[in-house]
NUKOL-220272 format. One record per atom (N, C-alpha, C): x, y, z; residue in three letters. Coordinates in steps of 0.1 Angstrom, whole numbers, padded with zeros to 4 digits, always signed. Layout:
! residues N
XYZALA ...
! end
This chain:
! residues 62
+0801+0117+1488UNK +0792+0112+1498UNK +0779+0110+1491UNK +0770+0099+1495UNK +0760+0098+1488UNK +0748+0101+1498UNK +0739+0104+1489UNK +0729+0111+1501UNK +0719+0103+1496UNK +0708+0100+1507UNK +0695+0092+1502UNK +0687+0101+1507UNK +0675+0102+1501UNK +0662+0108+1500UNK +0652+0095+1500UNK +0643+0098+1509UNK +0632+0092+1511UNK +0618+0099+1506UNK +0612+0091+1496UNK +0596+0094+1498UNK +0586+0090+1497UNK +0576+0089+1499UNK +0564+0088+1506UNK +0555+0080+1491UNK +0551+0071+1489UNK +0545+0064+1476UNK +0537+0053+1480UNK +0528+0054+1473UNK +0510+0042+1477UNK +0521+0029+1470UNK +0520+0018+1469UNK +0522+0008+1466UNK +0513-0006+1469UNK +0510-0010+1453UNK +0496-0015+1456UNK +0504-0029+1465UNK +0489-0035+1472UNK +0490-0041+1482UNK +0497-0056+1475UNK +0499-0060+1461UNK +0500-0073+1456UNK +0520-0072+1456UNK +0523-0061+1460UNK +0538-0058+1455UNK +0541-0058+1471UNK +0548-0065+1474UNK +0556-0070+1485UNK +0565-0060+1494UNK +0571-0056+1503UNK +0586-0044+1506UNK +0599-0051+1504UNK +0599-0061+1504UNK +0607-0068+1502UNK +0614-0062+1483UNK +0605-0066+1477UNK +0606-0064+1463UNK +0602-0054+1460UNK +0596-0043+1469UNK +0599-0034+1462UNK +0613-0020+1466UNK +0621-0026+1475UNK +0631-0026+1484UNK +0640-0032+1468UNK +0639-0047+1469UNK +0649-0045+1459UNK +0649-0041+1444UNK +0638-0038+1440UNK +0635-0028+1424UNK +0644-0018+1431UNK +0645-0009+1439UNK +0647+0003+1440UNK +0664+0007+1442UNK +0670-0010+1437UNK +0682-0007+1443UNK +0695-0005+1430UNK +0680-0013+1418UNK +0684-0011+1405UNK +0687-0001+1402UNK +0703-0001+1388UNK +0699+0009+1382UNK +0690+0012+1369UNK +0691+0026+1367UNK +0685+0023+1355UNK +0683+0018+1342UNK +0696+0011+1338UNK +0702+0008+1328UNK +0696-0013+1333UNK +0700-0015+1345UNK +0690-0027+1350UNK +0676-0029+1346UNK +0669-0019+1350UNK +0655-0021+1351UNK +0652-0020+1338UNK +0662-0014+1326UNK +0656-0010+1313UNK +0659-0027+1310UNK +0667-0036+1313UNK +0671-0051+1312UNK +0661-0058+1319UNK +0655-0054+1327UNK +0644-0061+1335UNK +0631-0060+1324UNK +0630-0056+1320UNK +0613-0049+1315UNK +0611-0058+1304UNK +0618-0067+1295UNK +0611-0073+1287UNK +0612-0088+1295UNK +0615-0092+1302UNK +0611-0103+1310UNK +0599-0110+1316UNK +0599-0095+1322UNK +0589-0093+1330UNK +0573-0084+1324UNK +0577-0080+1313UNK +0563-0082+1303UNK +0561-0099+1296UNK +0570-0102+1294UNK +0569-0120+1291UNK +0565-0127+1301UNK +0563-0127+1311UNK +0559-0135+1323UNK +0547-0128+1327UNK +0542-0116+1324UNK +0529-0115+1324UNK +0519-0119+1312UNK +0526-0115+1300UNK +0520-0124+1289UNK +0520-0135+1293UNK +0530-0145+1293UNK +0529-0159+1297UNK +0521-0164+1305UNK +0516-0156+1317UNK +0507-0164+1327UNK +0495-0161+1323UNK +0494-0155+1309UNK +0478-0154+1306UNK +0468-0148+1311UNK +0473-0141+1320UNK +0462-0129+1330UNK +0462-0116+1323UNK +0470-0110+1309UNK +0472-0102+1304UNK +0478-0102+1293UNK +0468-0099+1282UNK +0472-0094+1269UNK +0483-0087+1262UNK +0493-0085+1253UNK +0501-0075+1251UNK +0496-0060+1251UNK +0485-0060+1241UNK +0479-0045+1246UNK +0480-0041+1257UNK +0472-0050+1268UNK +0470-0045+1281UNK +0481-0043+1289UNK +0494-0049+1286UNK +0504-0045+1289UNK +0514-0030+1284UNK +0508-0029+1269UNK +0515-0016+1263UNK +0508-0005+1270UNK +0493-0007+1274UNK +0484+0002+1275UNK +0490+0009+1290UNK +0491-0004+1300UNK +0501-0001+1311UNK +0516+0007+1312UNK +0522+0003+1303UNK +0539+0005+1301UNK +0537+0024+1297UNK +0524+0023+1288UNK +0522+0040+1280UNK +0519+0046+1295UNK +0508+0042+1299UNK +0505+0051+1309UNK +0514+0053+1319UNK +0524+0048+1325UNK +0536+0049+1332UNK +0544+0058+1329UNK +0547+0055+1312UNK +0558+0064+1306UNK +0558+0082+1307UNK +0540+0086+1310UNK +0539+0095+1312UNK +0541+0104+1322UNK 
! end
């Protein structure tokens, strides 16, 4: 039987429930497939540097 747990998390206002409903449905082996895409699409639109993106990815990892 699977059990779900709910908890309680700020999510900044620019991330949708929608999406972040479906991140959460990933697994982990997904999201680890997701993650260079979606640093290329932030690179790509130019609003963010690689650094600024490693700098992000480090701080998370913690």
């Amino acid at each position: 039987m699977k059990k779900t747990i709910k908890i309680d998390i700020e999510v900044p206002d620019f991330l949708d429930e929608e999406l972040v409903t479906l991140l959460s449905m990933l697994t982990l082996e997904e999201l680890a497939a997701l993650k260079p895409f979606l640093k290329g699409m932030l690179f790509g639109c130019g609003r963010y540097t690689l650094e600024e993106i490693n700098v992000l990815e480090a701080r998370f990892r913690n």
